[in-house]
Backbone as CSV, one residue per row, in Angstrom:
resi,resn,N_x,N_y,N_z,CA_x,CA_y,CA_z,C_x,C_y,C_z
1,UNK,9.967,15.433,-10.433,9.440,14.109,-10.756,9.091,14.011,-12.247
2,UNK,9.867,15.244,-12.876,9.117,15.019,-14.578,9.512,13.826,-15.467
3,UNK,10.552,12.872,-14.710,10.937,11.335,-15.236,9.870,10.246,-14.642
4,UNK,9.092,10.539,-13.842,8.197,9.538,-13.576,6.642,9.631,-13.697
5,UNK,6.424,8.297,-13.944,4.838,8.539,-14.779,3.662,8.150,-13.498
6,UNK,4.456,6.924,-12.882,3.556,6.447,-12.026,4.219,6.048,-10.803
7,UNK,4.014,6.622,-9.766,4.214,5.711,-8.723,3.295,5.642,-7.206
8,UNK,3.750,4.718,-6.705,2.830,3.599,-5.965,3.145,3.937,-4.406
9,UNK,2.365,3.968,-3.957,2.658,4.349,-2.255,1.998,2.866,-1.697
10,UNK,3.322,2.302,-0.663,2.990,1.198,-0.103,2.971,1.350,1.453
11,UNK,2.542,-0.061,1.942,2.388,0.118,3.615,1.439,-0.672,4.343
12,UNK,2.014,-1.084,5.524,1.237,-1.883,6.263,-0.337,-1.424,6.580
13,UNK,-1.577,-1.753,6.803,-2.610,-0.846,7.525,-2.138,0.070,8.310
14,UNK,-2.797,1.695,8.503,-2.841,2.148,9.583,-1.520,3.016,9.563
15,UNK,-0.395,2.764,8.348,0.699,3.498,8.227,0.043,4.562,7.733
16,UNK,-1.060,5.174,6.764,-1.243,6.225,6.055,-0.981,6.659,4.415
17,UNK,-1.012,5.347,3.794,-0.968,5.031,2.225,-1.874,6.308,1.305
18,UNK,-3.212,6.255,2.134,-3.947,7.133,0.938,-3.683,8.681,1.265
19,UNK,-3.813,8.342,2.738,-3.891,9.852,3.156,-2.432,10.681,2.407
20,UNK,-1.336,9.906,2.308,-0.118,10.787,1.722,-0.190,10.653,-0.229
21,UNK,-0.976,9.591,-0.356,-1.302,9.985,-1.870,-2.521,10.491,-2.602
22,UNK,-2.956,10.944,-1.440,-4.164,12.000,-1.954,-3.378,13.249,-1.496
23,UNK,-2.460,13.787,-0.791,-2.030,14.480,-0.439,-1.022,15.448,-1.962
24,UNK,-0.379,13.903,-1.930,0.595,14.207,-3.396,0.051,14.555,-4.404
25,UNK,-0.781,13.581,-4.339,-1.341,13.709,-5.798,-2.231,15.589,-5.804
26,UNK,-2.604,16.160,-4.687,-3.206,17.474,-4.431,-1.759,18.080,-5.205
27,UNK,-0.658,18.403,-4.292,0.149,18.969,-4.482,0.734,19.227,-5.389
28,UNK,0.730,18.025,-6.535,1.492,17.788,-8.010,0.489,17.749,-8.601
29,UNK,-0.464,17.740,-8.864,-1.587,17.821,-9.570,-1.943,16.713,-10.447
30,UNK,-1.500,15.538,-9.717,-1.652,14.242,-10.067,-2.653,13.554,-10.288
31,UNK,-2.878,12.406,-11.359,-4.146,11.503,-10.894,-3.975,10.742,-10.052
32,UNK,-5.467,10.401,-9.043,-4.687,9.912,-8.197,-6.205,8.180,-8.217
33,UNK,-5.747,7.532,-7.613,-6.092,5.654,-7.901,-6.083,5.216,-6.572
34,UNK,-6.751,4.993,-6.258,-7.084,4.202,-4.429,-7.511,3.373,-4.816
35,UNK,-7.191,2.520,-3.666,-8.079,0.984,-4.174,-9.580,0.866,-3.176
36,UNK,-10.655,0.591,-3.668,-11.962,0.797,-2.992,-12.079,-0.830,-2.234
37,UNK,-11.128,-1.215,-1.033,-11.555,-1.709,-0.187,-12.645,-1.797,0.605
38,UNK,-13.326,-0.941,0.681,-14.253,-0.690,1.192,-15.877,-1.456,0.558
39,UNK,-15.597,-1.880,-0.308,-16.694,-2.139,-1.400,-16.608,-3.525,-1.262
40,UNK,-15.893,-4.893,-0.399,-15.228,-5.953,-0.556,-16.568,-6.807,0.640
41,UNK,-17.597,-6.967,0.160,-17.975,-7.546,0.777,-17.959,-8.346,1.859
42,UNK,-16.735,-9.129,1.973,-16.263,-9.989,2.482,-15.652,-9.415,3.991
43,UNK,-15.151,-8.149,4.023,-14.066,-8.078,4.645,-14.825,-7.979,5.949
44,UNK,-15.677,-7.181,6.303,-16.127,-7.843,7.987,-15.980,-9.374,8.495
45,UNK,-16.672,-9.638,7.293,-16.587,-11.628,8.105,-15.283,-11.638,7.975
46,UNK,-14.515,-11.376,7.602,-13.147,-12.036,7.328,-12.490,-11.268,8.854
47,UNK,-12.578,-10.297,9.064,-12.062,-9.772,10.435,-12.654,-10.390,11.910
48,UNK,-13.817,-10.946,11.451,-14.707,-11.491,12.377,-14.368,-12.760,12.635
49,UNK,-14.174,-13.406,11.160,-13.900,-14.963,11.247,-12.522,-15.262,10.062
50,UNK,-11.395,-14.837,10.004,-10.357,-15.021,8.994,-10.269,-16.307,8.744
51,UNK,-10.236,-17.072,9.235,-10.095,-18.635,8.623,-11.410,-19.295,7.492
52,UNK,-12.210,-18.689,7.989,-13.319,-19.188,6.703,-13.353,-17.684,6.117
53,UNK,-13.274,-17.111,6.004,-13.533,-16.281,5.252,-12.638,-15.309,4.205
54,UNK,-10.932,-15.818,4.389,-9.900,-15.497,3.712,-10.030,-15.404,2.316
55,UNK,-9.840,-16.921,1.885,-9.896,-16.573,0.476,-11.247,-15.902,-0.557
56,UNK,-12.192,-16.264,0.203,-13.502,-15.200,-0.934,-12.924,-13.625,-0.481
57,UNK,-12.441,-13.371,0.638,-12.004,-11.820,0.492,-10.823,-11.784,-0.327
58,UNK,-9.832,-12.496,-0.228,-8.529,-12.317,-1.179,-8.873,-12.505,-2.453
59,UNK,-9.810,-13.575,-2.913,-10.468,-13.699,-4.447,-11.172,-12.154,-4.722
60,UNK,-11.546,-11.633,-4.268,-12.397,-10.085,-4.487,-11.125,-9.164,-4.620
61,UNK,-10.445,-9.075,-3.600,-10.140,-7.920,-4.026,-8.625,-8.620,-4.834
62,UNK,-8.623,-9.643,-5.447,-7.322,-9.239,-6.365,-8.267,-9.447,-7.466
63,UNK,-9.490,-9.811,-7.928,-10.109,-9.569,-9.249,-10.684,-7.440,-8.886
64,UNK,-10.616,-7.099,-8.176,-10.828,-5.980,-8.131,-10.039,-5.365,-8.658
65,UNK,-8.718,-5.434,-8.030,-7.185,-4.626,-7.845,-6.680,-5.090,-9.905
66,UNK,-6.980,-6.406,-10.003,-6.492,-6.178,-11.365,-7.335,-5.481,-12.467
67,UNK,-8.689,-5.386,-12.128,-9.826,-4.396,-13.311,-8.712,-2.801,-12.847
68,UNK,-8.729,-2.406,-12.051,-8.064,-0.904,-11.647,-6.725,-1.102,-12.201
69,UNK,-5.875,-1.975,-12.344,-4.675,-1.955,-13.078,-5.095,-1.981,-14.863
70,UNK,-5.977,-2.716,-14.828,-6.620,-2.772,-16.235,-6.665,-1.550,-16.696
71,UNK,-7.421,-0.494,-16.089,-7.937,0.495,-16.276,-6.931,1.452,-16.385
72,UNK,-5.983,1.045,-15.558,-4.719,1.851,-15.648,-4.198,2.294,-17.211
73,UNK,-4.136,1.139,-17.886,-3.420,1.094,-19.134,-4.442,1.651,-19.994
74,UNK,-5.370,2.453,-19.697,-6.506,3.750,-20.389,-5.708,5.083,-20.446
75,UNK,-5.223,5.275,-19.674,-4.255,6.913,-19.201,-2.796,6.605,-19.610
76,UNK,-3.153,7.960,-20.262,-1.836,8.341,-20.971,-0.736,8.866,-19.886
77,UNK,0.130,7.621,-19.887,0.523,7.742,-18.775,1.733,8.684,-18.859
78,UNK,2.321,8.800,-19.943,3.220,9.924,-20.389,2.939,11.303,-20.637
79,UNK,2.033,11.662,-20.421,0.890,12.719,-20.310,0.783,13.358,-18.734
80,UNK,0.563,12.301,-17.740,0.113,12.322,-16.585,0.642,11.633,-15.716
81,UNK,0.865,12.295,-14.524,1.395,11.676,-12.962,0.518,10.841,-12.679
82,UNK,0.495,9.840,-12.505,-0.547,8.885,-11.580,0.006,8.230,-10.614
83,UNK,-0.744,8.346,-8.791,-0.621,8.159,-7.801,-1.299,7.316,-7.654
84,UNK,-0.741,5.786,-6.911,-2.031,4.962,-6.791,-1.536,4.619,-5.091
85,UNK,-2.084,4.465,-4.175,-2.046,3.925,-2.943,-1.694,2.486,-2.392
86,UNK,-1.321,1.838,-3.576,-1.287,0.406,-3.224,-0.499,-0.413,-4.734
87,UNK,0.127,-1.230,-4.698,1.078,-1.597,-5.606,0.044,-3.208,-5.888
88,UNK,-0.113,-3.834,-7.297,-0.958,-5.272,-7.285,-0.076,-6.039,-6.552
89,UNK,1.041,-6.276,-6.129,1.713,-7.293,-5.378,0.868,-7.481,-4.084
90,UNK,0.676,-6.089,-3.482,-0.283,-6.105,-2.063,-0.829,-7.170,-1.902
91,UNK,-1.850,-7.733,-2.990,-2.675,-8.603,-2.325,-2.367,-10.221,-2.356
92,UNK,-1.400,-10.518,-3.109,0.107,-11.282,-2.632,0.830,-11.441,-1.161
93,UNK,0.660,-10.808,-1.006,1.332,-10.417,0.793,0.277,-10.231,1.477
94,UNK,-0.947,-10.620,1.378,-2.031,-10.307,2.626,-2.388,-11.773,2.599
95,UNK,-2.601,-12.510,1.454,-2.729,-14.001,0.834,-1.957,-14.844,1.260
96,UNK,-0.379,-14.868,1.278,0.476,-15.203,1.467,0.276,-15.131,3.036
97,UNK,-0.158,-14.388,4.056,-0.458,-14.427,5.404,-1.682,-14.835,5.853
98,UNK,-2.667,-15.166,4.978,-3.827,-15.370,5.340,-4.754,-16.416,4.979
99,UNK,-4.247,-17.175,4.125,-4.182,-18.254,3.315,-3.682,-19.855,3.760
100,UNK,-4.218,-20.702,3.498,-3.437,-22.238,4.190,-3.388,-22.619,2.802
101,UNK,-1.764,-24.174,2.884,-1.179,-24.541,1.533,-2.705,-24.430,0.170
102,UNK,-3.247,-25.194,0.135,-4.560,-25.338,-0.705,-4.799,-24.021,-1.195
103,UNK,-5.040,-23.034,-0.324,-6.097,-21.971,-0.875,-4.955,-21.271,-1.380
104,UNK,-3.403,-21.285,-1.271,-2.738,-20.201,-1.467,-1.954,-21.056,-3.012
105,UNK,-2.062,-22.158,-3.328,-1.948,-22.563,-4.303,-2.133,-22.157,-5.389
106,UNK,-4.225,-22.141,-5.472,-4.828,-21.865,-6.121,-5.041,-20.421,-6.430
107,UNK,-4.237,-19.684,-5.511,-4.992,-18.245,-5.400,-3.298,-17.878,-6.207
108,UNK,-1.967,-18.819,-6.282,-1.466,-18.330,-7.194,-1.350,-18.646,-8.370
109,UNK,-2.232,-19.507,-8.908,-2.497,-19.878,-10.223,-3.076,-19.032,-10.976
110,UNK,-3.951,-18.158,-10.002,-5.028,-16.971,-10.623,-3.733,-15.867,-10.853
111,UNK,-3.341,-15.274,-9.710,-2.405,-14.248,-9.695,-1.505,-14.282,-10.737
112,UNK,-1.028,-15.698,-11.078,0.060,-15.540,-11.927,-0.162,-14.925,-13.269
113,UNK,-1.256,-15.158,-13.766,-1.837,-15.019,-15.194,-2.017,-13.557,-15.113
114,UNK,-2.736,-13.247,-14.036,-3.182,-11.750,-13.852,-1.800,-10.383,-13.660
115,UNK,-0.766,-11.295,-13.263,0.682,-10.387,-13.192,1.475,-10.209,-14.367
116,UNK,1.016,-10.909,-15.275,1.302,-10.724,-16.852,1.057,-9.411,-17.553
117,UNK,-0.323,-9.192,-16.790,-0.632,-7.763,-17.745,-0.948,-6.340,-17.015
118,UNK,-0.143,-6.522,-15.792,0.022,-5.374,-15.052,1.122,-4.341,-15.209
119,UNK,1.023,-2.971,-15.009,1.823,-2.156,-15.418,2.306,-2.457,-14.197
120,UNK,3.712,-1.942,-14.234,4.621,-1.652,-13.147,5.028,0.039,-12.688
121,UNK,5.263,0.168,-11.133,5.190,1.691,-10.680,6.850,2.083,-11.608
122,UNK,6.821,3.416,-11.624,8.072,3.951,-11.833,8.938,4.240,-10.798
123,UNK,8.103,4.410,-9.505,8.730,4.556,-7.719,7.942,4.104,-6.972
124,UNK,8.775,3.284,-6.083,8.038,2.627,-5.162,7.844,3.405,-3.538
125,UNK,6.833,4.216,-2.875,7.092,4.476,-1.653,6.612,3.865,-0.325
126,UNK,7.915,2.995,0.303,7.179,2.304,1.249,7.104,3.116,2.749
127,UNK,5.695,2.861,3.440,5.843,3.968,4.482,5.958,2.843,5.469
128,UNK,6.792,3.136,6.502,7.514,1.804,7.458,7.044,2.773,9.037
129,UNK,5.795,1.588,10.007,6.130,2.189,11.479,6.201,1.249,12.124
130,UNK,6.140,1.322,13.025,6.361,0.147,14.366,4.610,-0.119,14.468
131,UNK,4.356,-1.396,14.993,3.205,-2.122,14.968,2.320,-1.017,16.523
132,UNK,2.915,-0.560,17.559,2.163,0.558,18.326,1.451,1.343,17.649
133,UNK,2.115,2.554,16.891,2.190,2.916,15.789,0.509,3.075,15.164
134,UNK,1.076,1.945,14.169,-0.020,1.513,13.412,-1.401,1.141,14.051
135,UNK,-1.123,0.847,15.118,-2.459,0.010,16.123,-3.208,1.549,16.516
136,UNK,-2.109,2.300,17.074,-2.746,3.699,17.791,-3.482,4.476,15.954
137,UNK,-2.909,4.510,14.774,-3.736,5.003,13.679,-4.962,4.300,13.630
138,UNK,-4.889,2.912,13.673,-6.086,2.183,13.042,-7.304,2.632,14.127
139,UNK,-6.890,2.639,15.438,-8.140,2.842,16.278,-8.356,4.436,16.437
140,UNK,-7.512,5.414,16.199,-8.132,6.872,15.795,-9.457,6.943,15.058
141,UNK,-8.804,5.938,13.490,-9.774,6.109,12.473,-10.725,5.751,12.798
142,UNK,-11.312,4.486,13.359,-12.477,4.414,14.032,-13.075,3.556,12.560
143,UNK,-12.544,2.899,11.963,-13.469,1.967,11.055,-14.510,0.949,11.647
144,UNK,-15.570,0.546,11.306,-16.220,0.092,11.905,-15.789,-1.711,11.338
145,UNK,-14.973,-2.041,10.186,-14.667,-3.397,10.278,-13.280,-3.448,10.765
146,UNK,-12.521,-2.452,10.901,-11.191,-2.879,11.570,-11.450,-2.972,13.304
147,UNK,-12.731,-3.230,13.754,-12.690,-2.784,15.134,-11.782,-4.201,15.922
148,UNK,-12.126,-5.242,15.070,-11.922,-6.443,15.557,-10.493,-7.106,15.543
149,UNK,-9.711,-5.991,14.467,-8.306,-6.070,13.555,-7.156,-6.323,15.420
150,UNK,-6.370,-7.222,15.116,-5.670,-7.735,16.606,-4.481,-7.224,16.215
151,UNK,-4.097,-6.606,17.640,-2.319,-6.180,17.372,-1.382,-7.491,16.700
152,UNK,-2.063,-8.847,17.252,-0.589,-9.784,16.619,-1.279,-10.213,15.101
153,UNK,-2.253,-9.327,14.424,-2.429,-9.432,13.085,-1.578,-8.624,12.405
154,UNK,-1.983,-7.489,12.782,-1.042,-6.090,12.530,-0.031,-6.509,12.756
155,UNK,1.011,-7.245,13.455,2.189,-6.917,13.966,2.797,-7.935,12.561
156,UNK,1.901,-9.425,12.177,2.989,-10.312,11.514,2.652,-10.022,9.821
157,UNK,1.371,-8.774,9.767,1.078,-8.131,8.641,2.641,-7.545,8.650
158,UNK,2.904,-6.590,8.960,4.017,-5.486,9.526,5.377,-6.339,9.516
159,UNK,5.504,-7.084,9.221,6.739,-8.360,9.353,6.632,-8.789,7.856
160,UNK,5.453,-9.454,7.080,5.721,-9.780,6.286,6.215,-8.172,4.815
161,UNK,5.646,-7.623,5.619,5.884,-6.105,4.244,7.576,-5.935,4.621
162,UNK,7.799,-5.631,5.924,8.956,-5.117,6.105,10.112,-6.594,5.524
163,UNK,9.472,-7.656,5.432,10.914,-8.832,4.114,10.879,-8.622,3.344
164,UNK,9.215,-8.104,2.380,9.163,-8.146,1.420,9.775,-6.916,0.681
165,UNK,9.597,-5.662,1.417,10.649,-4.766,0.920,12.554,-4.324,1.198
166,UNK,12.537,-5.468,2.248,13.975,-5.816,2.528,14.610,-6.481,1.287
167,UNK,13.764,-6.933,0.433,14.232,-7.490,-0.652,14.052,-7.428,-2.103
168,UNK,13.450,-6.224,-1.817,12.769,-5.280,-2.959,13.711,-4.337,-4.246
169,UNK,13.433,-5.019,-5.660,14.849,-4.584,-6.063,13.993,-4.147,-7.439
170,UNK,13.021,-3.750,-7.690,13.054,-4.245,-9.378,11.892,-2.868,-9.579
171,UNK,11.918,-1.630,-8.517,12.078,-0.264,-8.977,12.811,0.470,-8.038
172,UNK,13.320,1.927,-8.367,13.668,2.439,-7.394,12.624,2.512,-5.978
173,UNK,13.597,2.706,-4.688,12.288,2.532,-3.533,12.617,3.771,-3.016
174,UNK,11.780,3.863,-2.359,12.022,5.224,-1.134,10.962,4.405,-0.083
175,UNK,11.822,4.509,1.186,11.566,3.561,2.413,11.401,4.909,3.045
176,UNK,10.095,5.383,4.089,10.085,6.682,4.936,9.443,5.719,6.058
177,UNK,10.155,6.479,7.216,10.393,5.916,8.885,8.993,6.899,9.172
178,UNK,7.916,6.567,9.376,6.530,7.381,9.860,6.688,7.921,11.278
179,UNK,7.471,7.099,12.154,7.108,6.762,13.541,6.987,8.356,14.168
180,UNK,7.793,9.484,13.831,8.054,10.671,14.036,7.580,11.691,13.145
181,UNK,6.951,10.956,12.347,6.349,12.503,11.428,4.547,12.417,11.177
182,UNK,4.278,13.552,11.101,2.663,13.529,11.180,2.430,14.363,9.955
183,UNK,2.228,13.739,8.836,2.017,14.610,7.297,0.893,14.838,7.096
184,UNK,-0.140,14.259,7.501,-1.320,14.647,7.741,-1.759,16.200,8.478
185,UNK,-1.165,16.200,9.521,-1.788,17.380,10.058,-0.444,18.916,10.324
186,UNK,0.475,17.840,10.107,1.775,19.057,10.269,2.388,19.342,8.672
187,UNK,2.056,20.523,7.895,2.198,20.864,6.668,4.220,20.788,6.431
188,UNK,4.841,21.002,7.606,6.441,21.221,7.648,7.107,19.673,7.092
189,UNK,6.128,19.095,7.943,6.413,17.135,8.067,6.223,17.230,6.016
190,UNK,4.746,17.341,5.639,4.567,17.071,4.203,5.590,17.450,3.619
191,UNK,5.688,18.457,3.661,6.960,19.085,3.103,8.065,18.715,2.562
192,UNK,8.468,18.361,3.968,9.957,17.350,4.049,9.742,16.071,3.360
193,UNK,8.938,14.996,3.010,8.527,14.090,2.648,8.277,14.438,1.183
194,UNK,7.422,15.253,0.709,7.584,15.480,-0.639,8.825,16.097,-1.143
195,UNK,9.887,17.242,-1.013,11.109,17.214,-1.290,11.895,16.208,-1.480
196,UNK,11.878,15.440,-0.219,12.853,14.179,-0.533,12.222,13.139,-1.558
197,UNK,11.006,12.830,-1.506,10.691,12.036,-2.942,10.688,12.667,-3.771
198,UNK,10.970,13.488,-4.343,11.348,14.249,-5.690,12.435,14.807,-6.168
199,UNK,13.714,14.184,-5.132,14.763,13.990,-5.562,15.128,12.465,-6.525
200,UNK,16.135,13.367,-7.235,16.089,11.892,-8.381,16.247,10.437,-7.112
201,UNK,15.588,8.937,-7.651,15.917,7.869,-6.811,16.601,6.846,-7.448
202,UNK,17.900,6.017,-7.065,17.975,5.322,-7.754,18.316,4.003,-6.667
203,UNK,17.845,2.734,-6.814,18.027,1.756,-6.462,17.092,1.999,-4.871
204,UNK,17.540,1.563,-3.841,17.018,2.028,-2.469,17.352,3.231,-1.338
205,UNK,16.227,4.029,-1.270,17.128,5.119,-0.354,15.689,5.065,0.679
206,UNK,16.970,5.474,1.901,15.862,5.736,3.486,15.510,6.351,3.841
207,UNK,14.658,7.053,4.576,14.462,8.419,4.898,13.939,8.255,6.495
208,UNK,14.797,8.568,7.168,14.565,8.628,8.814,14.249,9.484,9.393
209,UNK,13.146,10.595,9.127,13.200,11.956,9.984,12.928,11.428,11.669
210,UNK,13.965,12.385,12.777,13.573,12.141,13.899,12.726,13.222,14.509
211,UNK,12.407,14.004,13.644,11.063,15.672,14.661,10.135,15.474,13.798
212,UNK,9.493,15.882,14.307,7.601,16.211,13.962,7.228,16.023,15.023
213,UNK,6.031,14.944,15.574,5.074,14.819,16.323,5.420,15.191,17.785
């Protein structure tokens, strides 16, 4: 990976975004950039009540997500690997689903200005599972605001990522099939997953493992 400076691990909830870029970033000795969702005031009511409570959560965390891109352009990025868990488009695609005409208007009037001065990843990794899947991760973890999170949220979350990277052209991608591999707890699975992203990438490539779990 000594041609790339930064790249971005993407994914529906519940696919496993941080857990494989805290992982990487261990392994390569990377910096590594999460986004502190967790800090978003908003987001219980918004799981509780999404229709009133959408856009003050989507207003938070894309003035959040762009200070951390801000911050980005501090690190020498030619110096250093940096791993971040989440790409600024993300909160574009949660907006774009969660949002009515009015609020999603306005919420791209903000975005637009703010996509001006964002760095872009050098690789994009999207982690792709089936909405079961994802439902059986989210309720392992046991978050106490996703308790309320509905399979047909997850499922048309999981729909809008999988167009948006169906049409995804403007870095190299690496698309990995989760449904069969457990990188978290099976070191063979990591393995295989970091080898293949550290083969050179160019344009879109897939990665389907069918063993692990």
């Amino acid at each position: 990976m000594r041609n790339l400076y930064y790249v971005a691990i993407e994914g529906t909830i519940g696919v496993g975004k941080t857990s494989l870029a805290k992982l990487i970033s261990e392994h390569l000795g990377a910096k590594l950039v999460l986004e502190e969702f967790q800090d978003n005031p908003f987001l219980t009511d918004f799981y509780e009540d999404p229709e009133r409570h959408a856009f003050q959560t989507q207003l938070w965390f894309l003035l959040q997500r762009f200070q951390q891109q801000q911050d980005l352009r501090q690190i020498d990025m030619f110096q250093n690997l940096v791993i971040t868990d989440y790409m600024f488009v993300k909160d574009r695609l949660f907006a774009s689903l969660n949002l009515n005409e009015k609020e999603m208007s306005l919420y791209d009037s903000v975005a637009n200005m703010m996509e001006r001065n964002v760095i872009g990843p050098d690789l994009v990794i999207f982690l792709q599972a089936d909405t079961e899947t994802l439902m059986r991760n989210i309720s392992r973890r046991g978050r106490d605001f996703e308790k309320n999170m509905s399979e047909d949220y997850i499922d048309a979350l999981n729909q809008v990522y999988n167009e948006y990277f169906f049409r995804y052209q403007d870095t190299p991608l690496v698309i990995i099939n989760t449904n069969n591999i457990d990188f978290v707890n099976n070191k063979s699975d990591l393995d295989e997953v970091i080898n293949y992203i550290r083969q050179p990438a160019k344009g879109t490539k897939f990665f389907n493992p069918t063993t692990g779990l």
